[in-house]
ZAKOLMI-413041 format. One record per residue (C-alpha): residue number from 1; x negated, y, z. Coordinates in nm, 4 decimals. Example, Ala and Ser with C-alpha at 12.3 -4.5 7.8 and 13.67 -1.06 7.14 Angstrom:
// residues 2
{1,{-1.2300,-0.4500,0.7800}}
{2,{-1.3670,-0.1060,0.7140}}
This chain:
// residues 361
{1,{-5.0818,6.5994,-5.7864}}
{2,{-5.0719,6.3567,-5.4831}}
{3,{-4.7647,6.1095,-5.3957}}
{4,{-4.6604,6.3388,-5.1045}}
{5,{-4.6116,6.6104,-5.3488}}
{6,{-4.4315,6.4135,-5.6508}}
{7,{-4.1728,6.2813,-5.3822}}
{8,{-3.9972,6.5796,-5.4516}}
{9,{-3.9618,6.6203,-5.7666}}
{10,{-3.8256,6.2675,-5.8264}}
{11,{-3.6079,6.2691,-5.5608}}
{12,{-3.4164,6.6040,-5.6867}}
{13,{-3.4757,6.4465,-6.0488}}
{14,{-3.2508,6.1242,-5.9131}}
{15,{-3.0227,6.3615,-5.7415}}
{16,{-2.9393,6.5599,-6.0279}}
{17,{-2.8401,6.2401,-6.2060}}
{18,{-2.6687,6.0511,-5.9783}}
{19,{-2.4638,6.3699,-5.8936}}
{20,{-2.2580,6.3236,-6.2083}}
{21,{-2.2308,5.9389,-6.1418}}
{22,{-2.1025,6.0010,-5.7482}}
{23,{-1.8306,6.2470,-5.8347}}
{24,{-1.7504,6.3421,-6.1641}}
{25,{-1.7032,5.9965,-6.3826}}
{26,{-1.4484,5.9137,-6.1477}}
{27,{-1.2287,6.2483,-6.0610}}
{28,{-0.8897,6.2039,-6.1863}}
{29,{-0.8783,5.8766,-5.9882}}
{30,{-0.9647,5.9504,-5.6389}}
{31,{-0.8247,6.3186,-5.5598}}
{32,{-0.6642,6.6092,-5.7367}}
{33,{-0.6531,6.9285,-5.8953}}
{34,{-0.6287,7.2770,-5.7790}}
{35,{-0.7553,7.2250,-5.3665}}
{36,{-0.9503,7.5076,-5.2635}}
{37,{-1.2510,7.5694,-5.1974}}
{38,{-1.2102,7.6842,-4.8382}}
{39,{-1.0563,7.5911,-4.5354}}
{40,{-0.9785,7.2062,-4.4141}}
{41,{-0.8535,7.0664,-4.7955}}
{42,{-1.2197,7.0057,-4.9022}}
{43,{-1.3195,6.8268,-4.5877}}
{44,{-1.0168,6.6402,-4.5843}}
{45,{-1.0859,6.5479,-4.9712}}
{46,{-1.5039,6.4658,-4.9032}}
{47,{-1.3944,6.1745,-4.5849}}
{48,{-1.1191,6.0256,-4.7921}}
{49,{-1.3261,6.0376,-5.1461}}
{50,{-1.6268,5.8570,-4.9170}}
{51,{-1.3913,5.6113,-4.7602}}
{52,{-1.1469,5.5830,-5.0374}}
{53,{-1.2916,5.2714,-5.2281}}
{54,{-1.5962,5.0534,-5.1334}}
{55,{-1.8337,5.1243,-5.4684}}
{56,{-1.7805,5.4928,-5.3649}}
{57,{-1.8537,5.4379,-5.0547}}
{58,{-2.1586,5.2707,-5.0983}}
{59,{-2.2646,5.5248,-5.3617}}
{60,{-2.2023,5.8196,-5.2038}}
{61,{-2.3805,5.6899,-4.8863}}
{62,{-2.6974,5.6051,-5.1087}}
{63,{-2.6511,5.9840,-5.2288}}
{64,{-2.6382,6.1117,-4.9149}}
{65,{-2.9545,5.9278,-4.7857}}
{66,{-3.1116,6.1021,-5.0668}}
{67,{-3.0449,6.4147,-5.0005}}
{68,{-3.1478,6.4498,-4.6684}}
{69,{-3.4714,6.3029,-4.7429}}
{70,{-3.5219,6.5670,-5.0053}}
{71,{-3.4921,6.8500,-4.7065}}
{72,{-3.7322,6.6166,-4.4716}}
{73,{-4.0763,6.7330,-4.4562}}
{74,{-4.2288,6.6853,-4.1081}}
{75,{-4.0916,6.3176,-4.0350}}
{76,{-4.2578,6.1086,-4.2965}}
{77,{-4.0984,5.7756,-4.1555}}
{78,{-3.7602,5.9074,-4.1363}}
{79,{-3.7918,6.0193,-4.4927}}
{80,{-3.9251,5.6465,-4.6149}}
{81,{-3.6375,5.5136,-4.4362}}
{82,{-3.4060,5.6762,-4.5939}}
{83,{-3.4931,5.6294,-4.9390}}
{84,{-3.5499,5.3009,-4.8775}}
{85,{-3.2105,5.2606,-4.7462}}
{86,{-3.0664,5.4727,-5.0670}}
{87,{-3.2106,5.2149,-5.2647}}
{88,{-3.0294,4.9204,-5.0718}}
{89,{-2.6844,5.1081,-5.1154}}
{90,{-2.7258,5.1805,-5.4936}}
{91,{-2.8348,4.8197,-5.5821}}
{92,{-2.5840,4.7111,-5.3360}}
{93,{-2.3525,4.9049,-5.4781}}
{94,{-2.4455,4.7681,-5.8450}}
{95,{-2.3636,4.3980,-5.7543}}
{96,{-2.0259,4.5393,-5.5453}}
{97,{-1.9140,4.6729,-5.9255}}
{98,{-2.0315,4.3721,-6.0764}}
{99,{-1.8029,4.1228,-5.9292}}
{100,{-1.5530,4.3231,-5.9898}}
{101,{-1.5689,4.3711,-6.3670}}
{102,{-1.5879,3.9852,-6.3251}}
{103,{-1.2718,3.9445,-6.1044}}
{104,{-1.1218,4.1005,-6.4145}}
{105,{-1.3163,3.8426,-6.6775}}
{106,{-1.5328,4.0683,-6.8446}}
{107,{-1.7978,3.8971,-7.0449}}
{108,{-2.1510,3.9536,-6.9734}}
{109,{-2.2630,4.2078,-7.2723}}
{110,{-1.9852,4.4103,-7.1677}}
{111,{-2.0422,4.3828,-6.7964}}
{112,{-2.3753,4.5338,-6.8555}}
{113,{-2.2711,4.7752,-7.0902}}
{114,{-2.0254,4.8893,-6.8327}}
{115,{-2.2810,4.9118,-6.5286}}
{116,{-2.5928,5.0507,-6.7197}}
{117,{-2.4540,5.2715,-6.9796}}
{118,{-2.0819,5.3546,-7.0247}}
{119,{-1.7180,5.2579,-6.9312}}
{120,{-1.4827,5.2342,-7.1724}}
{121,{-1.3426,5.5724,-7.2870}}
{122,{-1.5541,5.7658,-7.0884}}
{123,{-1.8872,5.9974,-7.0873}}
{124,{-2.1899,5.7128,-7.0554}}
{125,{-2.2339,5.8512,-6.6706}}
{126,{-2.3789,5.4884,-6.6183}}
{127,{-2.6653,5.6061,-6.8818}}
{128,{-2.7846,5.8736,-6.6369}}
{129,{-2.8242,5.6525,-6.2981}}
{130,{-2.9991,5.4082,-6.5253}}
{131,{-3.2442,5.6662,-6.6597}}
{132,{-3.2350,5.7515,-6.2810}}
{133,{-3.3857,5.4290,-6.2178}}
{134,{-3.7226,5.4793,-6.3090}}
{135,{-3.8602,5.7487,-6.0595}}
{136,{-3.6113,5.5772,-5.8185}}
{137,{-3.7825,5.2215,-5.8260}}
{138,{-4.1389,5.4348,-5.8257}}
{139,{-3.9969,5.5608,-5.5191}}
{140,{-3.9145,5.2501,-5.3678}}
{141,{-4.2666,5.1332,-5.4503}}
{142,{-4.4764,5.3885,-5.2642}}
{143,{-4.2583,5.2897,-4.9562}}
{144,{-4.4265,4.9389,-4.9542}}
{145,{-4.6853,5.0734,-4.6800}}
{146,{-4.4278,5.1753,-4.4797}}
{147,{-4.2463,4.8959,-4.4263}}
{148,{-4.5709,4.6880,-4.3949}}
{149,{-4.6677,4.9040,-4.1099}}
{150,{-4.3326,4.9145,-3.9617}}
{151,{-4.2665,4.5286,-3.9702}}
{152,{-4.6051,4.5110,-3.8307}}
{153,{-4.4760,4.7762,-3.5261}}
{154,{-4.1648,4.5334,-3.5174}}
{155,{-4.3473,4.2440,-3.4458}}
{156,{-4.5798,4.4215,-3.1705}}
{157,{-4.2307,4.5802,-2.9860}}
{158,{-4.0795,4.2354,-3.0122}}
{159,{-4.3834,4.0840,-2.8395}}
{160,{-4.5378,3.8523,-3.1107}}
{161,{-4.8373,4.0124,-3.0582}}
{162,{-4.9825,4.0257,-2.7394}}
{163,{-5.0677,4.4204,-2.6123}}
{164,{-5.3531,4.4770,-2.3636}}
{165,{-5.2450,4.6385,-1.9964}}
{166,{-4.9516,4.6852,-1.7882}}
{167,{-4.7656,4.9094,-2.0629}}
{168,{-4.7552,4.6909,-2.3961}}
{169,{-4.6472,4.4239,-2.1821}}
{170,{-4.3509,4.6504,-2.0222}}
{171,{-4.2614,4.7373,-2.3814}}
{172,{-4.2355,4.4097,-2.5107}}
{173,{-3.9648,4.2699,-2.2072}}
{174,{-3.7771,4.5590,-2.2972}}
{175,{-3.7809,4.5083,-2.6827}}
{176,{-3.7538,4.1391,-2.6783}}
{177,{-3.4107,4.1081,-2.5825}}
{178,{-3.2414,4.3619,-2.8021}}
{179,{-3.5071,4.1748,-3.1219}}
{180,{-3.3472,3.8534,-3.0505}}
{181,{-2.9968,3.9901,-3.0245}}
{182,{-2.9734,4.2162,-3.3029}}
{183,{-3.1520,3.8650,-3.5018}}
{184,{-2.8796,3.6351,-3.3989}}
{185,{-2.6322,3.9416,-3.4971}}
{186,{-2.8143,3.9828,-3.8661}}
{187,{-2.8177,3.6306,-3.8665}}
{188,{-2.4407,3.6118,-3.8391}}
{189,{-2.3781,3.8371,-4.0570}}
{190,{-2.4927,3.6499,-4.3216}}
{191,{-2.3035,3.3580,-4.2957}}
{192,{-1.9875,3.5436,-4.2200}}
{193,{-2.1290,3.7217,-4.5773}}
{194,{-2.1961,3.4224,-4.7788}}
{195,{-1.8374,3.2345,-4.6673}}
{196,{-1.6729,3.5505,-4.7545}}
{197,{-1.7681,3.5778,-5.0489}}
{198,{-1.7340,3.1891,-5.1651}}
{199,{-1.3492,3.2745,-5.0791}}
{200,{-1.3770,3.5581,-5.3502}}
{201,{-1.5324,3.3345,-5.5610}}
{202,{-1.2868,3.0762,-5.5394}}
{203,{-1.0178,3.3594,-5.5780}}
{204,{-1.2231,3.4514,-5.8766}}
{205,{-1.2089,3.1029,-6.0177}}
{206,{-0.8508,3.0987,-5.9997}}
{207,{-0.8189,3.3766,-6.2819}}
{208,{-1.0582,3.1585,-6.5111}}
{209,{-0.9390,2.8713,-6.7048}}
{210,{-1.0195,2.5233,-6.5949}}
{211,{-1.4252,2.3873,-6.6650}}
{212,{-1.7271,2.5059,-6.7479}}
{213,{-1.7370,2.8709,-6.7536}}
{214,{-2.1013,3.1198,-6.7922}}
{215,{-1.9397,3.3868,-6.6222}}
{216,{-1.8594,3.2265,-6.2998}}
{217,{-2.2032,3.0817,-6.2754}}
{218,{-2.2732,3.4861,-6.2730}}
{219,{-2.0210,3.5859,-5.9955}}
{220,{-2.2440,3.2821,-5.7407}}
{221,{-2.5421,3.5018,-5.8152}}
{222,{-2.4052,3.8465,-5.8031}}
{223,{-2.2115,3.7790,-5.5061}}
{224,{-2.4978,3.5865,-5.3286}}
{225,{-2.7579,3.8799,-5.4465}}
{226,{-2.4918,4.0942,-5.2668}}
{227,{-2.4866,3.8696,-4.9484}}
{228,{-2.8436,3.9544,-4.9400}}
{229,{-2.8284,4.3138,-4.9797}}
{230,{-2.5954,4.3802,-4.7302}}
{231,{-2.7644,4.1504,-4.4918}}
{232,{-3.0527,4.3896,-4.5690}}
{233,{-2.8724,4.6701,-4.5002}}
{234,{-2.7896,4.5591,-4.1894}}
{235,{-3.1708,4.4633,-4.0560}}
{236,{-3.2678,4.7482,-4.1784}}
{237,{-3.0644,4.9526,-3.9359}}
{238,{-3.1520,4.6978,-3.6877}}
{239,{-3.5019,4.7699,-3.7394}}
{240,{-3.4845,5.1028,-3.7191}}
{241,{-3.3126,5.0780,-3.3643}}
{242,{-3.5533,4.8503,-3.2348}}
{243,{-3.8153,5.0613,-3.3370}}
{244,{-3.6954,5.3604,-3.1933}}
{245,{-3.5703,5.1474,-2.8477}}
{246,{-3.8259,5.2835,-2.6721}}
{247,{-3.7536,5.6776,-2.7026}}
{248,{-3.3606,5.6578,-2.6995}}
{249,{-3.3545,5.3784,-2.4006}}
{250,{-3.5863,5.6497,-2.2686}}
{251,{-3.3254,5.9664,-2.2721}}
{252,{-3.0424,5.7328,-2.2049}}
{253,{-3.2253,5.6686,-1.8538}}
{254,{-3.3162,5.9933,-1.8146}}
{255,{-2.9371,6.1205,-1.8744}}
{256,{-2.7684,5.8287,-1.6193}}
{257,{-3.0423,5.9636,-1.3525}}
{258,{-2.9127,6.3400,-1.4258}}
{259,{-2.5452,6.2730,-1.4244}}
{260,{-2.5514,6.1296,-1.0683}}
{261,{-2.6948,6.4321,-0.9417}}
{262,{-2.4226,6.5387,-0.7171}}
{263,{-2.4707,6.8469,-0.6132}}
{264,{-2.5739,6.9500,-0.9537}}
{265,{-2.8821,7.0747,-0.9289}}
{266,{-3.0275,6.9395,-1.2629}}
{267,{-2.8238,7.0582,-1.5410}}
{268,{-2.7752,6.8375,-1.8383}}
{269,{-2.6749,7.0778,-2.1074}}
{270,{-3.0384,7.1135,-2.2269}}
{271,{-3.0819,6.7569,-2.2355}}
{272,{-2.7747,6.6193,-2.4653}}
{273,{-2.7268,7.0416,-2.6502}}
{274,{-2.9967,6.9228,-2.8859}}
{275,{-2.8280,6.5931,-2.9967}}
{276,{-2.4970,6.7373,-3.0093}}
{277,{-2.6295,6.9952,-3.2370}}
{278,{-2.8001,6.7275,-3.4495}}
{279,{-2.4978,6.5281,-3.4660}}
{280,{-2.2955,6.8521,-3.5854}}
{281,{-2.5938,6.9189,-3.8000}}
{282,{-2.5467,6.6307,-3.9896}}
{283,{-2.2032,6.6043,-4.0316}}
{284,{-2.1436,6.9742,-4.1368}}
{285,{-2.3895,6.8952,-4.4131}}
{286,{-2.2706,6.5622,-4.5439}}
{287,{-1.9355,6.7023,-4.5561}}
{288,{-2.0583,6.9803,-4.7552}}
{289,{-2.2176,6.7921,-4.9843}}
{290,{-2.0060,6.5695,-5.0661}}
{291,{-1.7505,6.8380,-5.1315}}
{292,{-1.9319,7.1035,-5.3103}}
{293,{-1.9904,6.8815,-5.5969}}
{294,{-1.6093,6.7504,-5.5766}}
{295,{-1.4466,7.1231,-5.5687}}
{296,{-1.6892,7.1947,-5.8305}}
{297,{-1.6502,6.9213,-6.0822}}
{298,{-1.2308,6.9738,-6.0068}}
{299,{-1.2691,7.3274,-6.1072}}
{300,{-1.4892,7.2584,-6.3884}}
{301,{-1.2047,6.9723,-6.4800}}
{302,{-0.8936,7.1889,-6.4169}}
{303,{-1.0440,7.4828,-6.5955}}
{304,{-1.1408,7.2147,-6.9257}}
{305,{-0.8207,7.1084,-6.9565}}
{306,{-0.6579,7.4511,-6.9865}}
{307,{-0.9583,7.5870,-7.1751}}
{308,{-1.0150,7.6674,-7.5963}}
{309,{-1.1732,7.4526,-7.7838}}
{310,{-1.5258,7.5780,-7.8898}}
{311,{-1.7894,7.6565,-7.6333}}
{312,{-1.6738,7.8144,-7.2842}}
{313,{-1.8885,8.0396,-7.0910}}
{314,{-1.6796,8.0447,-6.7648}}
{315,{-1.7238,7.6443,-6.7676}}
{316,{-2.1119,7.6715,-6.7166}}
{317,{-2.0114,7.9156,-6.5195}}
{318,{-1.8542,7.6942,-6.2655}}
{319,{-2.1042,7.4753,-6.2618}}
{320,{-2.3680,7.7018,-6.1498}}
{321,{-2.1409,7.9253,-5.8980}}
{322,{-2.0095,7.5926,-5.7173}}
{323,{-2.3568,7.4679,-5.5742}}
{324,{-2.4073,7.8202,-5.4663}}
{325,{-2.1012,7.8538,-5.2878}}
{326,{-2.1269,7.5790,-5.1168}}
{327,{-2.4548,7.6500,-4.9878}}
{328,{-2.3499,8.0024,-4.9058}}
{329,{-2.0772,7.8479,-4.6747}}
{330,{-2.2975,7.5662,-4.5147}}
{331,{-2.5689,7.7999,-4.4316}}
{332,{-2.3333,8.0432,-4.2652}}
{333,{-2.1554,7.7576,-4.0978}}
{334,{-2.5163,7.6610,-3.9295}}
{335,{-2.6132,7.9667,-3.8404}}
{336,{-2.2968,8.0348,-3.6562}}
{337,{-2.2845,7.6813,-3.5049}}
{338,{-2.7008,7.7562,-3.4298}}
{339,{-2.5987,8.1018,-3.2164}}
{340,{-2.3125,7.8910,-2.9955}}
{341,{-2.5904,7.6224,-2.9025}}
{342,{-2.8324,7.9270,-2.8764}}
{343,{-2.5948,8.1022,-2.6361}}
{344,{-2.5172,7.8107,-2.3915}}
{345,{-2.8886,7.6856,-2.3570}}
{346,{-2.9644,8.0756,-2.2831}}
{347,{-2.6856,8.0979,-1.9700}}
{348,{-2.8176,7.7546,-1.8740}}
{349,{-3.2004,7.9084,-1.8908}}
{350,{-3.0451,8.2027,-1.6575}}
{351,{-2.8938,7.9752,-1.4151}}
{352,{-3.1800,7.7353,-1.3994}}
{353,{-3.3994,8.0883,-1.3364}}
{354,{-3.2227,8.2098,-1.0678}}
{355,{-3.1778,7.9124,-0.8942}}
{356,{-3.5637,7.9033,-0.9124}}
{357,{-3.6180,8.2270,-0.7365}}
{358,{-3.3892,8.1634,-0.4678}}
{359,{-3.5630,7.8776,-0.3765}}
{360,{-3.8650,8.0993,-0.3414}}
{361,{-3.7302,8.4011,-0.1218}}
């Protein structure tokens, strides 16, 4: 079985354990009981459980890169990104809960005990994501090529690398500028990172009791292995814009020309309908799935608590007809959202038709 074909498989293999992790180990803290499954409530409950705290955040976001990469078969660089950036949120998001067991002075073995196999009192949801680690680092591996070749495109946009004829020369004016910008941005980032985060340490120090102590020695390195990773972050969205400066500074051109068409005679519905719909695309389907697993681990939860002892058919139950209701809603949500686009581009085909054969009778 080639790579292209196992990247599948481990990517719904680290899904299905970093579900639990995301959204279940943490439910009584973050939202409540009893919200249905319909209507705003879950949508509502998804944007607040993603913005609520900042591991969350960063964990559901490394989800969420996941699985849209899972669905992505024709764009094999958008796919590499995105793992790629999954992996930057989840070890980002590692370090993030790391200084924060050690804000609160927990000792090393139990600081990893917390982060790679159980908290206190509760199911060892840690365990999973660290089992998850294995195809998850493989993953990370085979993208290697990738970012070679794209750091190699980087350095050709940004005009390190001189380009024969009148074109490669064009394209590296244009790039240049936004390179060195978005550098000196990244760059500033990093120091407005690494003197944040000597304030926390200093805060940190505070809670310790006066000389040497092991522990802070461990908060310099966790918080300056997080400076790093969030600088990361950062570039690598950088990256991705200035490789893609070329086809977006493209449409944005395109769109200024059309919009000061005064007497409307080019219509710009068909050029922006297809981002639109992207944009709705995507957000549709984060929200739903970040809130199918939440409504289904609350009504799992809610119906626990009230439940026998003893096995409980209906609790399996729930697990199984959550996912699918979910999907059932998204899909019908997309293909009503797909026939509104569908609609509009068709009245904009009959306008731009008839238009056409007036001009030729």
């Amino acid at each position: 079985m080639t790579r292209t074909r196992l990247e599948r498989p481990l990517i719904s293999l680290v899904l299905v354990f970093m579900i639990p992790f995301t959204f279940y180990w943490s439910t009584g803290d973050y939202y409540g009981y009893g919200s249905s499954l319909f209507g705003l409530d879950p949508a509502y409950d998804a944007v607040n459980y993603f913005f609520g705290e900042q591991i969350t955040t960063y964990s559901v976001a490394s989800y969420l890169c996941l699985f849209f990469a899972l669905f992505i078969r024709r764009s094999a660089g958008v796919k590499s990104f995105l793992i790629v950036l999954s992996g930057i949120l989840h070890f980002l998001m590692i370090f993030t809960y790391a200084t924060l067991l050690l804000e609160n002075q927990y000792n090393f073995t139990d600081l990893l005990e917390s982060i790679f196999f159980k908290y206190p009192d509760r199911f060892p949801f840690q365990l999973l994501i660290t089992l998850a680690l294995v195809p998850w680092i493989t993953l990370l591996i085979w993208q290697l090529r990738w970012i070679g070749q794209k750091s190699r495109q980087l350095i050709d946009n940004i005009g390190l690398t001189p380009k024969e004829g009148r074109e490669g020369e064009t394209s590296n004016r244009s790039s240049l500028p936004l390179a060195i910008a978005l550098f000196i941005v990244t760059l500033l980032f990093f120091v407005y990172k690494i003197v944040d985060n000597f304030d926390r340490y200093q805060l940190t120090a505070d809670n310790y009791p006066s000389g040497f102590q092991i522990n802070l020695v461990i908060v310099l390195v966790v918080l300056f292995f997080e400076s790093i990773l969030a600088t990361l972050l950062v570039a690598s969205v950088f990256m991705g814009a200035i490789n893609t400066y070329q086809r977006w500074a493209g449409e944005i051109k395109e769109l200024n020309q059309t919009l000061r068409d005064f007497r409307l005679s080019h219509y710009v519905t068909r050029l922006i309908s297809g981002y639109l719909y992207w944009i709705y695309f995507i957000v549709i389907v984060a929200i739903l799935a970040i809130a199918t697993p939440i409504q289904t681990f609350v009504a799992y939860e809610s119906a626990r608590l009230s439940a026998d002892s003893g096995f409980q058919p209906q609790l399996l139950a729930i697990l199984l007809v959550g996912p699918i209701i979910g999907v059932v809603i998204g899909y019908l949500v997309i293909v009503t959202l797909r026939l509104v686009f569908e609609l509009l581009i068709a009245l904009v085909h009959i306008a731009q038709n008839t238009r056409n054969r007036n001009q030729l009778t």
